[in-house]
C-alpha positions as CSV (number, residue, x, y, z in Angstrom):
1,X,53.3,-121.0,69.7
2,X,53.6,-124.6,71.3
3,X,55.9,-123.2,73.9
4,X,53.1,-120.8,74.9
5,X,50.4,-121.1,77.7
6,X,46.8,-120.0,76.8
7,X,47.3,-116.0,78.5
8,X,50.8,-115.8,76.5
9,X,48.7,-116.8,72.8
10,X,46.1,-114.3,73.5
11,X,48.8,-111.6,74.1
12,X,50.4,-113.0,70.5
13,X,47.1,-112.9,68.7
14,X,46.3,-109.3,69.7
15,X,50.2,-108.1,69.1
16,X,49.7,-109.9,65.5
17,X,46.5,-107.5,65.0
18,X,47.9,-104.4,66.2
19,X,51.3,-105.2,64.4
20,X,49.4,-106.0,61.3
21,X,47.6,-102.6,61.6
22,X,50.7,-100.5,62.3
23,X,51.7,-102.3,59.4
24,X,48.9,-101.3,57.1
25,X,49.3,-97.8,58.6
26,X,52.9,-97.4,56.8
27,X,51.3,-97.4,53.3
28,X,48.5,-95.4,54.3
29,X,50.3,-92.0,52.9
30,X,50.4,-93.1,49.8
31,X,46.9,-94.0,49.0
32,X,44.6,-91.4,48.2
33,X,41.8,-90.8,50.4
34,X,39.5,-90.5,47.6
35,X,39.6,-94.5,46.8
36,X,40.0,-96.0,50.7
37,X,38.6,-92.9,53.0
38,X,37.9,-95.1,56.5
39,X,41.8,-96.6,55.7
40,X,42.9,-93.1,56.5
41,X,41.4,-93.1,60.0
42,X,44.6,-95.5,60.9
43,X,47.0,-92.1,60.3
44,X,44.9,-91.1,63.7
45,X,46.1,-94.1,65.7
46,X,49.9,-94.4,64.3
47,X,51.2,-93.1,68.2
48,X,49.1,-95.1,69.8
49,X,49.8,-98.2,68.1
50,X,53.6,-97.5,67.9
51,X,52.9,-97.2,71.9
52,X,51.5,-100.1,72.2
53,X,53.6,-102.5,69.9
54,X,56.6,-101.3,71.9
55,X,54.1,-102.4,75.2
56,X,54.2,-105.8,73.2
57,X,57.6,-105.5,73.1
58,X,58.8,-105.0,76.8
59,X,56.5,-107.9,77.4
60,X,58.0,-110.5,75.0
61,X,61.5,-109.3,76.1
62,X,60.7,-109.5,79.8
63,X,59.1,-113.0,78.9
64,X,62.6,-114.0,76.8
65,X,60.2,-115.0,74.4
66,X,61.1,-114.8,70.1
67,X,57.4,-113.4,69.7
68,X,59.7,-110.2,70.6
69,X,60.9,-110.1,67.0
70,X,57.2,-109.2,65.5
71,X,57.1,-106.0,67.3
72,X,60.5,-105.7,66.8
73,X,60.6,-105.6,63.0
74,X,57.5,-103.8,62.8
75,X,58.6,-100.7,65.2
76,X,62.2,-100.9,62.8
77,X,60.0,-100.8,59.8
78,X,57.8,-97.8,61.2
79,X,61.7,-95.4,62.1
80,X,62.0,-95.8,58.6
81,X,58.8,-95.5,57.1
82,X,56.9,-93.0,59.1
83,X,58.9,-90.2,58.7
84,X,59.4,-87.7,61.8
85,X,57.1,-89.4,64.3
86,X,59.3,-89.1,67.2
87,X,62.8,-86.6,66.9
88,X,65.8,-87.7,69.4
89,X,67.5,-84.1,69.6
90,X,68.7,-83.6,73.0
91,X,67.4,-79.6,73.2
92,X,65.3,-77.2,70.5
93,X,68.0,-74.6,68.9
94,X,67.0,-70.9,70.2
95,X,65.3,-68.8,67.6
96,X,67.6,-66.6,66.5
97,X,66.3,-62.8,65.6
98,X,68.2,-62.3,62.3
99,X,67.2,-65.1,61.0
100,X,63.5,-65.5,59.6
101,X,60.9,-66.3,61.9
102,X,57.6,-67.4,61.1
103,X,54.8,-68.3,63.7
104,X,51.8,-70.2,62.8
105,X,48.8,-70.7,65.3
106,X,45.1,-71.6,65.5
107,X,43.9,-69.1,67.8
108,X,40.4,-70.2,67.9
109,X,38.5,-67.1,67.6
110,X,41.0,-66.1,70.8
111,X,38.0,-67.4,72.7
112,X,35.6,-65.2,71.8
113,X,32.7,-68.1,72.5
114,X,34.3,-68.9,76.1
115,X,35.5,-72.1,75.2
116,X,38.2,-71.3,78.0
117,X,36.3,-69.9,81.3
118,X,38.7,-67.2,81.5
119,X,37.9,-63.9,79.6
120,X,41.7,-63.0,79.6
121,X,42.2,-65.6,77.1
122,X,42.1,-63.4,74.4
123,X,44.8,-61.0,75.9
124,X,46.8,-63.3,77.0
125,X,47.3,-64.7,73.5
126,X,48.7,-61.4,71.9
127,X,50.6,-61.3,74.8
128,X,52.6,-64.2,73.6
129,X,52.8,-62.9,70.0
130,X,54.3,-59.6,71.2
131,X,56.5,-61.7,73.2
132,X,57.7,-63.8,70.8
133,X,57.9,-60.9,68.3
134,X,57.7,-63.2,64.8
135,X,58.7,-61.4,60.9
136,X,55.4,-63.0,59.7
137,X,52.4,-64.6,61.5
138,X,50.1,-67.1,60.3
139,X,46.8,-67.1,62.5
140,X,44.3,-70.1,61.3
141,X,39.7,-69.2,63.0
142,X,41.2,-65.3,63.6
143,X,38.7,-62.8,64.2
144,X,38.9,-59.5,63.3
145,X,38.1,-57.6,67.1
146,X,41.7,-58.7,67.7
147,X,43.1,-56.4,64.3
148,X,43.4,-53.5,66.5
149,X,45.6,-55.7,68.9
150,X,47.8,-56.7,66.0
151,X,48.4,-54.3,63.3
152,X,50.8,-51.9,65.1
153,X,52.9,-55.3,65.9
154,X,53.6,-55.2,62.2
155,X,53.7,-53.2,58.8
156,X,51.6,-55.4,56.8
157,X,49.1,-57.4,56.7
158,X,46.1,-59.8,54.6
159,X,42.8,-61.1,56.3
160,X,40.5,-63.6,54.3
161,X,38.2,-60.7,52.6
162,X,35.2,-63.2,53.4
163,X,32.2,-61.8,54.7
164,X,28.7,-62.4,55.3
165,X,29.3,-66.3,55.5
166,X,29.9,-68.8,57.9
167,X,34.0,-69.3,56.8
168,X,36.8,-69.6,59.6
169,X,38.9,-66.3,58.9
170,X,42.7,-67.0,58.1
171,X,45.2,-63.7,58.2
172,X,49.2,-63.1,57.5
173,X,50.9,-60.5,59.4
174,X,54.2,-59.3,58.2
175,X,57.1,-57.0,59.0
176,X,58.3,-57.1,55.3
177,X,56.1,-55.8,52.2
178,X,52.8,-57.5,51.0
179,X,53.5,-57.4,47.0
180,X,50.3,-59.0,46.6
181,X,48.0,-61.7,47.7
182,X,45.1,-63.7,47.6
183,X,42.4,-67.0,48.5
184,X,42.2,-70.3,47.4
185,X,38.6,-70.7,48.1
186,X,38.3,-73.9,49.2
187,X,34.5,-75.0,47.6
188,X,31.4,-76.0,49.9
189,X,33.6,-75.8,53.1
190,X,33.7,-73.1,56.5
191,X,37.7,-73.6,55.9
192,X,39.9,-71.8,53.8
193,X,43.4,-71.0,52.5
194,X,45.2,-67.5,51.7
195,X,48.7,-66.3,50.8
196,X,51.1,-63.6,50.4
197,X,53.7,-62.7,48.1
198,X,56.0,-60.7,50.9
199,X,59.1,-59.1,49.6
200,X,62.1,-60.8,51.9
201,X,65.9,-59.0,51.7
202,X,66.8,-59.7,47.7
203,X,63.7,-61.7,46.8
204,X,60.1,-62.7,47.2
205,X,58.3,-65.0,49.2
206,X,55.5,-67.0,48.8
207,X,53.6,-67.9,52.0
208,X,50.7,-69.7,52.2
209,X,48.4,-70.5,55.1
210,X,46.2,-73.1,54.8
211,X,43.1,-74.5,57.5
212,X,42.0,-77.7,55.8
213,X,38.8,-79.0,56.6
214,X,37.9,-80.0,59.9
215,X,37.3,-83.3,62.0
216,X,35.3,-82.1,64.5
217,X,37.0,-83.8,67.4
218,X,35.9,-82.9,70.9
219,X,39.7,-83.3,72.1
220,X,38.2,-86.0,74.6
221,X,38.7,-89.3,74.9
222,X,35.6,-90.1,76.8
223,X,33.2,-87.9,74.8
224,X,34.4,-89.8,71.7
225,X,34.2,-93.7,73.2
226,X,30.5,-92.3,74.1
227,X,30.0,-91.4,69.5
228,X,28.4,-94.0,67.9
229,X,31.4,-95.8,65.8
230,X,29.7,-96.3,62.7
231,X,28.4,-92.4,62.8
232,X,32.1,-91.6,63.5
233,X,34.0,-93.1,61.0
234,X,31.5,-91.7,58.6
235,X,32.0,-88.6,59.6
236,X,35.9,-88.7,59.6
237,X,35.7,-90.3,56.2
238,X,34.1,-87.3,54.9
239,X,36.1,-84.8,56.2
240,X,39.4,-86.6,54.6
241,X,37.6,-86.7,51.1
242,X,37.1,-83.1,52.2
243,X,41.0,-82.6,53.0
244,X,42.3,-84.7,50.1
245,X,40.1,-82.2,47.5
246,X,41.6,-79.1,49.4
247,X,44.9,-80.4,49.2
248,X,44.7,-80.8,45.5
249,X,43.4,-77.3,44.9
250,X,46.5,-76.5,46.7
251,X,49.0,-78.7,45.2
252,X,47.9,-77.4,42.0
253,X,48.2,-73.9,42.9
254,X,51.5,-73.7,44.6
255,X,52.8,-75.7,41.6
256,X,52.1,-72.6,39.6
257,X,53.5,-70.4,41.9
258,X,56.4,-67.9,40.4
259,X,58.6,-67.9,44.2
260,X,60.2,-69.6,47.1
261,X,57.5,-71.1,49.2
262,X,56.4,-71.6,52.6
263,X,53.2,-73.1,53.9
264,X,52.0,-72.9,57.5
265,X,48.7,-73.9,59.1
266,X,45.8,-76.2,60.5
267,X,46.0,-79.5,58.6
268,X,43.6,-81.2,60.4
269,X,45.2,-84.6,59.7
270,X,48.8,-86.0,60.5
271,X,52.1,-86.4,59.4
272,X,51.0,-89.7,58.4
273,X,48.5,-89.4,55.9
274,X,48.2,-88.8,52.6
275,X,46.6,-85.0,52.8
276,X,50.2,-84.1,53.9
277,X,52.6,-85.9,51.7
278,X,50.4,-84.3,48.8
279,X,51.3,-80.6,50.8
280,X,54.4,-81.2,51.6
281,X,55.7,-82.9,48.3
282,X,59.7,-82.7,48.0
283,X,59.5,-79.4,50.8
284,X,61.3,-79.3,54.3
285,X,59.2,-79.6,57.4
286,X,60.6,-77.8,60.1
287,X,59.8,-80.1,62.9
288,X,61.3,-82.8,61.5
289,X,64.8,-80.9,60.3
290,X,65.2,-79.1,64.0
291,X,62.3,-80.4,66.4
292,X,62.7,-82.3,69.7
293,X,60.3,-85.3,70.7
294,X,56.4,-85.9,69.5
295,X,56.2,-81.9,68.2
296,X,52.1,-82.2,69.7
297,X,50.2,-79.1,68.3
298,X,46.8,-80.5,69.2
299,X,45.5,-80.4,72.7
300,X,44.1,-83.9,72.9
301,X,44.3,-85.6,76.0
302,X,47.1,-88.1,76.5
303,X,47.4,-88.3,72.9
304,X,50.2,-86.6,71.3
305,X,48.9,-85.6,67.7
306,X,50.9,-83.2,65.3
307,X,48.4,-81.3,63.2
308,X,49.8,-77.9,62.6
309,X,52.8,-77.6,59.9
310,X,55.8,-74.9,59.1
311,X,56.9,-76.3,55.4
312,X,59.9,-74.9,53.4
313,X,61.0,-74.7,49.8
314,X,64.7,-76.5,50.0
315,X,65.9,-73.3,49.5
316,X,65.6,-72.5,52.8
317,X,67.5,-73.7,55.8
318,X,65.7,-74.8,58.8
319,X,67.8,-72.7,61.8
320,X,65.6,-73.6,64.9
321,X,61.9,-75.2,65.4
322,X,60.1,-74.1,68.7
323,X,56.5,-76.3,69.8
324,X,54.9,-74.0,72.8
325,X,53.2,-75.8,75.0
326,X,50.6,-72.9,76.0
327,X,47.0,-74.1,76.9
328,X,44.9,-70.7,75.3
329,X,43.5,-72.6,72.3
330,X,42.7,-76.4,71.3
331,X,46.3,-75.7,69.2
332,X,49.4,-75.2,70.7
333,X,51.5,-72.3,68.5
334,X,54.9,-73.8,66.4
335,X,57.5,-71.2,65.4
336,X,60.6,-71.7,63.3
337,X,63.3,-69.7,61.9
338,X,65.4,-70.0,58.4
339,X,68.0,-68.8,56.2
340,X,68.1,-68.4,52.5
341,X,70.1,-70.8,50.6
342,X,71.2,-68.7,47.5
343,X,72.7,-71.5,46.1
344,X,69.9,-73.4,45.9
């Protein structure tokens, strides 16, 4: 620090704090949100403050200065620890058709409150799922005007049976047979979970889709500098606690469950945090076995935030994962496709 002029130590001492939170941030996944809530905010910031330590580090190496190496060993730390934050494939693989394609999206209600200021919104949306043509389809806030638009897409299908109340409406569409189904009711919450037991060549399926409780961000970063902090963090800290309970019910429930799994949806939280490592457990994520890049699914400005999962039993291998970057929702749709692994 001696060798350092006043600017250069007040660069350091902010690159120690932001270093020091990335830091914190690694362990983050493995502490439930039940005990430290607010610690779980810092799986929000993990791409800003990689960003930003790697900022710290262009500057110390432009400066030839050995305050490099703090960055330096903390962005090393992060490649290893924080597992699938950025994937250096050159190109996504092509979905392949004989393979098994599965397409999860929030659809927000396909604009049915005008969110968008284009009434085509709706349209243009099952456009794409034509288009794309998956074997099963996982829509997270659906609404059932858009049935009539889907069902002669595919054979089968299973939308949340809940009516009367104020609940965001999951469905599964399917090409093979529905053996059976059901909801996991998520208690004192709009959001829910559902799944289906589809019949798949020489066995069955178990596909979940889940919409864990939500954040209620205004994808905005001026809107949100303009929330009260304290009110903020509150709120966020209660909507983990929220998502930690759900994915316990979960957890719990797939763990009983008789077949191959896979789980799509709506998280609401990151790859980072502790409501997905208690999802995803010892399964495949799909981004991270065939993705390209940040895999955003969220539509927040200038911030690329992965929210919306495709997870696979390892019997299953990951063939292809596809992020769309198509602007009809607050989501953006993922898709991925997989064989069966008999020996498994």
């Amino acid at each position: 620090m001696k060798n350092l002029n006043f600017f250069d130590k007040t660069v350091f001492l902010f690159n120690v704090v932001l270093a020091f939170l990335l830091l914190i941030s690694f362990v983050v996944p493995y502490i439930s949100v039940v005990h430290f809530p607010y610690l779980s905010v810092l799986s929000l910031g993990v791409p800003i403050m990689v960003l930003i330590n790697m900022l710290f580090l262009f500057y110390w190496t432009l400066r030839r200065k050995r305050q490099l190496l703090l960055s330096l060993l903390v962005i090393s730390m992060g490649y290893i620890c924080l597992d699938g934050f950025f994937m250096f494939k050159l190109k996504e693989e092509p979905v392949v058709v004989d393979q098994l394609n599965i397409m999860s999206y929030n659809v927000r209600g396909f604009n049915k409150y005008n969110w968008i200021k284009d009434t085509t919104v709706g349209n243009q949306i099952i456009d794409f799922i034509k288009v794309e043509n998956p074997d099963i389809l996982c829509i997270q806030e659906f609404s059932r005007i858009r049935h009539r638009d889907l069902k002669n897409s595919f054979k089968y299908h299973y939308i949340s049976d809940i009516r009367g109340e104020k609940k965001s409406l999951q469905a599964i569409y399917s090409n093979y047979p529905i053996l059976s189904k059901g909801s996991l009711n998520f208690p004192q919450s709009q959001n829910n979970a559902i799944y289906a037991d589809i019949r798949y060549q020489k066995d069955t399926i178990r596909v979940y889709n889940l919409h864990l409780e939500s954040l209620r961000l205004i994808p905005n970063a001026e809107v949100l500098t303009q929330e009260a902090s304290s009110k903020l963090y509150k709120r966020l800290g209660n909507s983990f606690g929220k998502q930690q309970e759900q994915a316990d019910i979960f957890r719990k429930h797939k763990n009983a469950a008789p077949y191959k799994t896979i789980v799509c949806g709506d998280f609401n939280n990151t790859q980072f945090s502790n409501v997905y490592k208690v999802i995803r457990g010892d399964m495949k994520d799909s981004f991270i076995e065939q993705g390209t890049g940040y895999g955003r699914t969220f539509n927040f400005e200038y911030y690329p935030m992965r929210i919306d999962f495709i997870l696979v039993d390892k019997a299953f291998k990951v063939r292809a994962h596809k992020n769309f970057n198509l602007k009809l929702s607050d989501h953006f749709p993922v898709m991925a496709s997989f064989d069966m692994d008999y020996d498994q």
